[in-house]
C-alpha positions in Angstrom: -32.9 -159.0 -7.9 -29.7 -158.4 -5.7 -26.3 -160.3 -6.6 -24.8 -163.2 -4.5 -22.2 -160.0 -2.6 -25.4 -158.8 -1.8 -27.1 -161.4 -0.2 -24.0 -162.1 2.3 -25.0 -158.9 4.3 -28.8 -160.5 5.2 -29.7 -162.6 7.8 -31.6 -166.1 7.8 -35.1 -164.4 8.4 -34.4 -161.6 6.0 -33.1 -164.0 3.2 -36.5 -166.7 4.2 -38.9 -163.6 4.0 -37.4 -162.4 0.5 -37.2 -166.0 -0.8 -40.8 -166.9 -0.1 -41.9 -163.6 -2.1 -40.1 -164.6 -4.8 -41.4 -168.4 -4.8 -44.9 -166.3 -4.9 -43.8 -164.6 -7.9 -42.3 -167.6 -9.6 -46.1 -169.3 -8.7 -48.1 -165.9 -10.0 -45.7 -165.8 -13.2 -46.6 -170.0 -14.0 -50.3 -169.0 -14.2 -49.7 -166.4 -16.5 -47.4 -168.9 -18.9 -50.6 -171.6 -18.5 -52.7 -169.0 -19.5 -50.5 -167.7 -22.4 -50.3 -164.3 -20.9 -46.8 -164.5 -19.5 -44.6 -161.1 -21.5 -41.2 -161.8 -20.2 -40.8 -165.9 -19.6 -36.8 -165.1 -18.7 -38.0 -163.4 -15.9 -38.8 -167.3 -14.6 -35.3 -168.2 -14.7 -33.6 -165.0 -13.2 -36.2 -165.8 -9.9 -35.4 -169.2 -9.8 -31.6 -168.5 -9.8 -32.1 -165.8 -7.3 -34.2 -168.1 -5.1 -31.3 -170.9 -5.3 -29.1 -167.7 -4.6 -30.9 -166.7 -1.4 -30.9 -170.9 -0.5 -27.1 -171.4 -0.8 -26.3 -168.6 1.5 -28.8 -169.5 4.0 -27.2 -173.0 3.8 -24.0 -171.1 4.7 -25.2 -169.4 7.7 -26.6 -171.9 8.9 -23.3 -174.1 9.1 -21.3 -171.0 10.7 -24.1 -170.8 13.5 -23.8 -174.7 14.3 
């Protein structure tokens, strides 16, 4: 996924929209670990840190706009 420079350029929708596909990625990549099929289970951690990523600097945009 992108880097946190990267994220500073999006705005709140964009960075919503990207972090609800990967939360549907982090779900489809848990069935596969329940099911023993999961290849690459680091991939799970990267998503989740680029999720909180994504989070933060919505959190940040959000306080500049108020």
């Amino acid at each position: 996924m992108k880097k946190k420079v990267e994220f500073k350029d999006d705005s709140i929708a964009e960075l919503t929209a990207k972090s609800r596909d990967l939360k549907q990625e982090i779900f489809n990549l848990r069935l596969q670990q329940a099911s023993g099929q999961l290849e690459k289970p680091h991939r799970l951690r990267k998503l989740r840190k680029d999720v909180a990523r994504m989070e933060t600097q919505m959190s940040v945009l959000r306080n500049k706009n108020a």
